[in-house]
N, C-alpha and C positions, 0 to 999 in steps of 0.2 A: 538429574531427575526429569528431562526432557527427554530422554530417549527410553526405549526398553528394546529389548532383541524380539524379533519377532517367533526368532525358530530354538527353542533349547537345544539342540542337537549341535546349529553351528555356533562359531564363534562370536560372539558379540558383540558391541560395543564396549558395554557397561565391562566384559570382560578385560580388553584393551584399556581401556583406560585406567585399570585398577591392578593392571603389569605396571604401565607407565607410572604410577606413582609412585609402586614398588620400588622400581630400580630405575628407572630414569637416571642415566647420570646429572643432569640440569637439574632435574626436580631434587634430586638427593646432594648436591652441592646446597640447595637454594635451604632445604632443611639444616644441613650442619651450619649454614650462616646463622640461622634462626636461631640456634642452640649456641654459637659464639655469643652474637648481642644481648642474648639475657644474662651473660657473666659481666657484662656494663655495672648492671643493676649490682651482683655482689660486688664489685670491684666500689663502687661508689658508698655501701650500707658499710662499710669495712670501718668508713670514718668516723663511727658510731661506735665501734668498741676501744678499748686501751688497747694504748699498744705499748709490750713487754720488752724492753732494752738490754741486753747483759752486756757489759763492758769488763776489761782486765788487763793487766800486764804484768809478765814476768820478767824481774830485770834482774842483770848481773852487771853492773860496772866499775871501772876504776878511775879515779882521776888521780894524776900529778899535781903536785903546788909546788910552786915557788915564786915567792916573792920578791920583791925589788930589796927591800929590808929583811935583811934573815930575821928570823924567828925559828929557833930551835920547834917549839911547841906546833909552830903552824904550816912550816916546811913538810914536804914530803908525799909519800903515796896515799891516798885514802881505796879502799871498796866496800861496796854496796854490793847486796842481793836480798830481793824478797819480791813481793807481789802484790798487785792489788787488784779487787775485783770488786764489781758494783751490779746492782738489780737495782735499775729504775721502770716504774707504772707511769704512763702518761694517758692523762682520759681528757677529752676536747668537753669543757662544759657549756661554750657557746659560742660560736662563729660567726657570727649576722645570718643565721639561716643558710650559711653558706653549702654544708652539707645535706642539708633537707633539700635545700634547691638544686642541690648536684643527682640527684640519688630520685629525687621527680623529672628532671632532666632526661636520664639513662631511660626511667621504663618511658616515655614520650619515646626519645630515640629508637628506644625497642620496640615499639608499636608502628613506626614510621615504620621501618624495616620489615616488622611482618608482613605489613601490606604490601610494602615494596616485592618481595619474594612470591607472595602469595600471586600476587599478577603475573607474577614471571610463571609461577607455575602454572596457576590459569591459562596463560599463552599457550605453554609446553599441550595442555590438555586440550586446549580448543584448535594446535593443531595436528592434534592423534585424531581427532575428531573428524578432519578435513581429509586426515590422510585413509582412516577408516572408508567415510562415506565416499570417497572419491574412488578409492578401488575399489567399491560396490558397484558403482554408476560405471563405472568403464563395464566391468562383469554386466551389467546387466547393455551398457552399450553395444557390445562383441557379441551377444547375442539377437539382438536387433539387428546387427548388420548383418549378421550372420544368417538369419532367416529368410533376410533380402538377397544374398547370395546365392541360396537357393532356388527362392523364388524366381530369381533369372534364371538361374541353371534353369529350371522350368521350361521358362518362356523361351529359352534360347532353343529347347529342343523344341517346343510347337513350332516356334518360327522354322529352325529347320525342315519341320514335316512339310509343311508351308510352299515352302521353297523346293520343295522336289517335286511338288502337286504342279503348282504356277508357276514359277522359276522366277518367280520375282523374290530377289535377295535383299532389298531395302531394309525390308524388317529382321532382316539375321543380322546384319550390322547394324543397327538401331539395338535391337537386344543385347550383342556385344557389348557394346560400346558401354552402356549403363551398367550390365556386369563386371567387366574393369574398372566402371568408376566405384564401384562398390566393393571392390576387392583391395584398390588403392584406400578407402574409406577405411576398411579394416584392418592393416595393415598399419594405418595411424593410429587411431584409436589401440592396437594391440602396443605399439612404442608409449602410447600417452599411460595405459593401463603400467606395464612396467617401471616406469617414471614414478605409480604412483605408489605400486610394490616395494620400491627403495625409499621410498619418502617412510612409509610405514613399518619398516625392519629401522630404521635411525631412531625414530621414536618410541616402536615397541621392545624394539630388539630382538625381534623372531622376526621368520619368513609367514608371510599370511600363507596361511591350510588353504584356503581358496577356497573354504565353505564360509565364509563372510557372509552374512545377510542384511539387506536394507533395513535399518532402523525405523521404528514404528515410533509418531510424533504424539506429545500430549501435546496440544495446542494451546489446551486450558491453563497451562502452567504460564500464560503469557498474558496479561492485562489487556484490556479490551481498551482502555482510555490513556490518550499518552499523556495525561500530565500524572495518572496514578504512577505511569512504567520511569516520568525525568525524576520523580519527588522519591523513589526506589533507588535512582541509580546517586540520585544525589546523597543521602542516606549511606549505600552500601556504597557505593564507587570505591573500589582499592586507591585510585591514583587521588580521590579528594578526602580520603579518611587518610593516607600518609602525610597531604598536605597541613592539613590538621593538627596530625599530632605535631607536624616539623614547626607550626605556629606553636605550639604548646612550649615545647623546648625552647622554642626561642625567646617567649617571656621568661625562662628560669634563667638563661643568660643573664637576662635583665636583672634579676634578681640576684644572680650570686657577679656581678658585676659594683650593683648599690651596696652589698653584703661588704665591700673594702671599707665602706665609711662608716662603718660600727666595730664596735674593741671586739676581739678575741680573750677569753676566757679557760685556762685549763690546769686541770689538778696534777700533782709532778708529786709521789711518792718516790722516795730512795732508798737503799741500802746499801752500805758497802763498807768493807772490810780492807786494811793495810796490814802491812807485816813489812818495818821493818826499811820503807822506804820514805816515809814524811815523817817519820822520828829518827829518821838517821841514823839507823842499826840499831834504836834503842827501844824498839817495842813494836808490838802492832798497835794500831787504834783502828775503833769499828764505829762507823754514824749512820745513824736514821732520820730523814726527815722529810715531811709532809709540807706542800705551799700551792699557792695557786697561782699561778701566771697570768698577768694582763698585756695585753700589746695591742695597743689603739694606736694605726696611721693617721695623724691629722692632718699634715699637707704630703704632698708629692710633686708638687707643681703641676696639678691639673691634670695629670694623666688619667685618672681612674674616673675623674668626668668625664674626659674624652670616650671612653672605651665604654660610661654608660650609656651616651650618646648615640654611640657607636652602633649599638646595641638595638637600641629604638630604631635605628633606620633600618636596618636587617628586616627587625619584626614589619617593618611598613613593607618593604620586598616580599617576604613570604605570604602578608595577607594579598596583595596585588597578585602574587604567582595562584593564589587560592581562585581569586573570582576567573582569573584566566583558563584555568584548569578546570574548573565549573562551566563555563563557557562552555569549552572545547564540550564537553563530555554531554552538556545538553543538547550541544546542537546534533553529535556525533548519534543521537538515542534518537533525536526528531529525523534524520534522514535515514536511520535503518529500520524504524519503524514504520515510516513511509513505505519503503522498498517491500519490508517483510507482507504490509497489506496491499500494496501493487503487487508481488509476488501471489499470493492467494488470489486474487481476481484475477492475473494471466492464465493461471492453472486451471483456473474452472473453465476459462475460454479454449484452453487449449484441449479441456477434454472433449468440450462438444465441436470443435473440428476436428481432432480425431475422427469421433465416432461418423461425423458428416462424412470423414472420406472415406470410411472406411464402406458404406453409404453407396458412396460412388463409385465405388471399384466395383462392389457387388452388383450396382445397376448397369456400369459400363460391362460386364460381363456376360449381363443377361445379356442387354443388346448387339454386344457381340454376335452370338450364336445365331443372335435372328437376324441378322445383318447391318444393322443402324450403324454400328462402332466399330472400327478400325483396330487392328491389334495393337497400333499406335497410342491409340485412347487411354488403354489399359496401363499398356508399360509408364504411361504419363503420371495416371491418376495412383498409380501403385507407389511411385516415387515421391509425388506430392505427402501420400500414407507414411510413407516411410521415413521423411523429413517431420512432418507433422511429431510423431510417435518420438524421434530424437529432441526434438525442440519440449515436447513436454517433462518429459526426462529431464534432461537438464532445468527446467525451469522449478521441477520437483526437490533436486538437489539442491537448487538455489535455496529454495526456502528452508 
């Protein structure tokens, strides 16, 4: 919401940015994580319904006998064959909050995670951002130097006329001279602009059209008092809202850790059917039966104190990692928002020395003509202009 395009015809920002979220391979990894970690939550709700068991076997066997003592009656071969199969229901009717605390757990974990990604992708976007406005500022650099290269071509021809008039050469190699330094200028700036063409096809995954236009600022979108913009970022901060929720989860530890020293409670429905194999070829039998299971651990020799213990010191970690990470993020809001309002007062200073030399070219020019200034003068104050005009430029970009 900070930016808008200035020109509908070229490409835009707000355009770029809403490729890159598109298809980003990083941003579209960082969603399919997002859509993994919320199957935590069913994975954990699961323990909430019955769960349906079918068991069975089909046997055919034979045993031999013989005894130490004959026995006509007992001696000899026996076989078996039939089968048995079984439907049991098992429903958890109470766990020490074990799975309420599991399943609060998972969406904390899931919410840690969104933030976690959503920063990453924040990243990805703040630098299409960088890569957008940075091949603007070159484009609009190569144009500035470019102007300046003329400008000498200019002057390099007055100075020649110059020079065939007087025959003093000084000033044809004083013009030169700042003409190649202006050509080498450009020639960097043209490598820095490419550097930032490739920066921008990685992130967007096109070639920029090269109708790019500098982004137009709402300013207003930006707090005027920095304890309003710490008390915003402490609030929204991706990296102190994951921290957060990772303290949230880690009291559930805590909980389905204590959850060991309370009984376990659950209902066991059965069915199942013989033929043939526990009556010993002499029938089927079929039973049904309903009961409820308890299983309460009362010692272990201390482990599961250990491991709630365990538990507690974690959490005292994570909240320590909190004020640290609050820390970091306040102090990191008080020195960019320093810079952002030192950036805005350079700017305005930089506009009125512009315009001051701009000022002075024009006046060293007048005085030219009438004799007071040197062509020296000029080629001076034209360079100081043209230095001047880059430093605000970039100081624009900065902000």
């Amino acid at each position: 919401s900070l930016f808008a395009s200035v020109s509908l015809n070229a490409v835009s920002l707000k355009e770029s940015v809403e490729k890159v979220l598109a298809t980003n391979p990083e941003i579209v990894a960082e969603k399919n994580n997002q859509e993994a970690f919320r199957k935590y939550i069913d994975e954990r709700e699961a323990n909430y319904y019955p769960r349906i068991d079918i068991d069975g076997r089909l046997e055919k066997s034979n045993s031999d006998k013989k005894y130490d003592k004959p026995n006509v009656n007992e001696n000899g071969s026996e076989q078996e064959d039939g089968y048995n199969f079984g439907i049991a229901l098992n429903q958890m009717l109470y766990d020490g909050d074990l799975t309420p605390s599991q399943v609060r757990e998972a969406k904390h974990n899931n919410l840690a995670n969104k933030y976690r990604t959503e920063q990453n992708i924040d990243n990805v976007v703040l630098e299409t951002i960088t890569a957008y406005t940075g091949l603007v500022q070159y484009s609009e650099m190569l144009d500035l130097t470019k102007n300046m290269i003329t400008t000498n071509e200019e002057n390099l021809q007055i100075a020649k006329e110059k020079e065939s008039i007087s025959g003093e050469i000084l000033e044809t190699y004083q013009v030169d001279s700042k003409l190649n330094f202006v050509k080498e200028k450009y020639l960097e700036e043209k490598d820095l602009k490419t550097s930032r063409v490739s920066t921008f096809k990685r992130y967007v995954g096109i070639e920029p059209a090269g109708n790019e236009c500098r982004p137009k600022m709402d300013l207003s979108k930006i707090p005027n008092n920095l304890q309003q913009i710490i008390e915003m970022a402490v609030l929204k901060n991706y990296e102190i809202q994951e921290q957060i929720e990772r303290i949230k989860a880690q009291r559930e530890k805590i909980a389905q850790a204590d959850a060991k020293f309370l009984p376990n409670l659950s209902l066991e429905l059965k069915a199942l059917t013989d033929s043939d194999l526990s009556l010993n070829e002499e029938g089927s039998e079929n039973q049904a039966f309903g009961r409820i299971n308890l299983a309460w651990n009362l010692y272990n020799g201390g482990g599961d104190y250990a491991v709630s213990k365990q538990e507690e010191l974690f959490l005292a970690e994570q909240k320590e990692r909190l004020d640290a990470i609050t820390n970091k993020v306040v102090e990191s809001i008080k020195v960019t928002y320093q810079r952002f309002l030192k950036n805005k007062q350079r700017i305005d200073v930089l506009k009125s020395y512009v315009v001051a030399n701009e000022n002075i070219v024009e006046v060293y020019k007048s005085e030219f003509e009438s004799g007071t200034r040197t062509f020296v003068d000029i080629l001076d104050a034209q360079t100081v202009l043209y230095e001047a005009k880059k430093s605000l430029l970039n100081r624009e970009y900065e902000l």
